[in-house]
C-alpha positions in Angstrom: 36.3 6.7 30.6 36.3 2.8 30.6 38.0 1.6 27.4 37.6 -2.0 26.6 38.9 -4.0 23.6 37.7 -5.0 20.2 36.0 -8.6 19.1 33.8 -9.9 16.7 30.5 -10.7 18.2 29.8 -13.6 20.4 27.6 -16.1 19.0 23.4 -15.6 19.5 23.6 -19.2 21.0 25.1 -18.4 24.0 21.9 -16.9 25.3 18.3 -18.9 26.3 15.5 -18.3 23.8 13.1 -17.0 25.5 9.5 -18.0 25.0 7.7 -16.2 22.1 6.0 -12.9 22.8 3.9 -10.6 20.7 4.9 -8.6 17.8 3.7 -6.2 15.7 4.9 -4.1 12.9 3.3 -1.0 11.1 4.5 2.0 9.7 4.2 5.1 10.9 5.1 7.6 8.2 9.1 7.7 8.1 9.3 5.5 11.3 8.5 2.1 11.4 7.7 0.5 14.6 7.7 -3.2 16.1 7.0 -4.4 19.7 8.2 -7.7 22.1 7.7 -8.9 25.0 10.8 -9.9 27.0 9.3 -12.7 29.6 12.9 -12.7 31.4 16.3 -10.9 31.8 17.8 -13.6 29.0 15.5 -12.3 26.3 16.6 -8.6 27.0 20.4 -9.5 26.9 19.0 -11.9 23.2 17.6 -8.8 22.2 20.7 -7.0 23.1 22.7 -9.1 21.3 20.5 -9.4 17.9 20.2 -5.4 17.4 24.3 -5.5 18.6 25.0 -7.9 15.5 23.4 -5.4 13.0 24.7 -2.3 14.6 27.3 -0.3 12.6 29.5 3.2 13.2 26.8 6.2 13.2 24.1 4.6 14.7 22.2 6.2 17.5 20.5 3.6 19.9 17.9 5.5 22.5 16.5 3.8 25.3 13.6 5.5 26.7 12.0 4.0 30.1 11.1 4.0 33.9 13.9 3.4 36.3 14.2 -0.1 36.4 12.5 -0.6 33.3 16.3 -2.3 31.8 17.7 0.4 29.7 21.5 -0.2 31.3 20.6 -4.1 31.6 20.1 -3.8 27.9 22.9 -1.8 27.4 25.5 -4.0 29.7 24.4 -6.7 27.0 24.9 -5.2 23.9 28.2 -3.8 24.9 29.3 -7.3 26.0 28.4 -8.7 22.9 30.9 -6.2 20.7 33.3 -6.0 23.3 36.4 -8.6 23.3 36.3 -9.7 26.8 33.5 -9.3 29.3 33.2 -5.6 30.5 32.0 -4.4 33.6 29.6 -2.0 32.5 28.3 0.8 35.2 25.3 2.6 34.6 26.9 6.1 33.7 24.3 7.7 36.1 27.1 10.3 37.5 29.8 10.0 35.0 27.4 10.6 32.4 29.2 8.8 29.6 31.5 5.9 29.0 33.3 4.2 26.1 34.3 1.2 25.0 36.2 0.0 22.2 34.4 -2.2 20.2 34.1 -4.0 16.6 31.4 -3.9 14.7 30.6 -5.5 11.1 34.4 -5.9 11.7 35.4 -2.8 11.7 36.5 -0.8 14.7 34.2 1.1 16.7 33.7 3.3 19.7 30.8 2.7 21.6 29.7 5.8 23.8 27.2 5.1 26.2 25.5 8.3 27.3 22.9 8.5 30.7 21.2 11.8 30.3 19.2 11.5 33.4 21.1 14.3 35.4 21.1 17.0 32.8 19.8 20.2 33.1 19.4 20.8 29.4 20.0 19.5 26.2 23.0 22.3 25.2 25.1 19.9 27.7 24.8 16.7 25.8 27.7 18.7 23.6 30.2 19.1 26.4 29.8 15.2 26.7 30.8 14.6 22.9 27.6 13.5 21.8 27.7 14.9 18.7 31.2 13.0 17.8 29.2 9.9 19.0 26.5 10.0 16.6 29.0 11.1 13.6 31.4 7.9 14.4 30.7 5.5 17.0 27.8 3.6 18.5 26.1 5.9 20.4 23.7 4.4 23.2 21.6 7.2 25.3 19.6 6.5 28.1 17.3 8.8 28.6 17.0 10.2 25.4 13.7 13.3 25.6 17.0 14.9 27.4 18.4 15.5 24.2 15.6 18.2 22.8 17.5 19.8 19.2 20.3 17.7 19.8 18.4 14.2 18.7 19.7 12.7 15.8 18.0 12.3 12.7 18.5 8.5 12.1 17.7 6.2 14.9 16.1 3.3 17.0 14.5 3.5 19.7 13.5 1.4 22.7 10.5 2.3 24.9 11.4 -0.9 27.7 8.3 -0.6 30.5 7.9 -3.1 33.2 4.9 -5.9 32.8 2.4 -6.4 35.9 3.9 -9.1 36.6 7.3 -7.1 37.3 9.9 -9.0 35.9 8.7 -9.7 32.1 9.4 -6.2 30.3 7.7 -5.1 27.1 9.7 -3.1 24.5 8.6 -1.1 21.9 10.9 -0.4 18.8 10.8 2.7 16.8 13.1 3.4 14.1 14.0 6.1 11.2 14.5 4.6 7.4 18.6 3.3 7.9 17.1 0.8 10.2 14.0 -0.1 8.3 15.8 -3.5 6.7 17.9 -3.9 9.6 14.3 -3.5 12.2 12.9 -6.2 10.4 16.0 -8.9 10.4 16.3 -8.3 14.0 12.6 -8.9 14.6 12.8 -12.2 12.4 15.8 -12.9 14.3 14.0 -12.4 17.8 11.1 -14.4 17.0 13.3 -17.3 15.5 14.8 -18.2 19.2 
């Protein structure tokens, strides 16, 4: 597992704005729900970085989408942003799951990033410590209908698909009630630039 040191978050300044997409926001019984568009790489790794300034131990981030749609672009971003110095991030395609050590609403953190893609069913998710994940660190799962049962209760989620044009992506957020307050900052915070 790659093990990184802990930080306080970088700064939102240090990435582009990027210009203003859509967004919406309605509720949809306990979930509320809120979508962007992301016209260029820089406003995925802003995004990254807004939702990694709110994040917290316990909080379960899935990122559902196509291949290439930038669930591990998104991810490399928000790890970066809690991590002390610049990671290399790898896509965990065949290890499955890496950690980093982190810091988060300065407190110490593990961040577990989880790529479900290969499994074969949702009972091996244990064998890769998810459920420690979602109890203590920052749990970030690509690919995330892999989990079936195992799916936590609280959570947000990404759906990141690929515009026509194929480089602007639009993302759809979905979250439980513990990010309800923290959904909306982020969205204010997003559309602030």
């Amino acid at each position: 597992m790659v093990h990184g040191c802990q930080h306080h978050a970088r700064p939102l300044q240090a990435w582009p704005a990027p210009a203003l997409g859509t967004f919406s926001h309605a509720g949809l019984g306990d979930l509320i729900e809120s979508d962007a568009t992301l016209p260029n790489p820089a406003a995925t790794e802003r995004l990254a970085a807004i939702i990694a300034g709110k994040a917290r131990g316990g909080d379960a981030i899935l990122l559902s989408g196509d291949l290439g749609a930038g669930k591990t672009h998104f991810a490399r971003a928000f790890i970066n942003t809690l991590a002390r110095v610049p990671e290399e991030v790898p896509s965990p395609t065949f290890t499955l799951v890496q950690t980093y050590d982190a810091e988060a609403e300065g407190e110490p953190v593990e961040i577990w990033h989880f790529d479900l893609y290969r499994l074969k069913s949702p009972e091996e998710t244990l064998e890769l410590g998810i459920d420690e994940a979602f109890a203590e660190g920052i749990a970030l799962v690509e690919w995330p209908d892999r989990l079936g049962a195992f799916a936590p209760r609280e959570y947000l989620e990404l759906q990141l698909s690929i515009a026509a044009d194929g480089i602007a992506r639009r993302v759809k957020l979905r979250a439980t009630d513990s990010w309800r307050d923290r959904l909306t900052a982020i969205m204010q915070d997003f559309a602030g630039g």
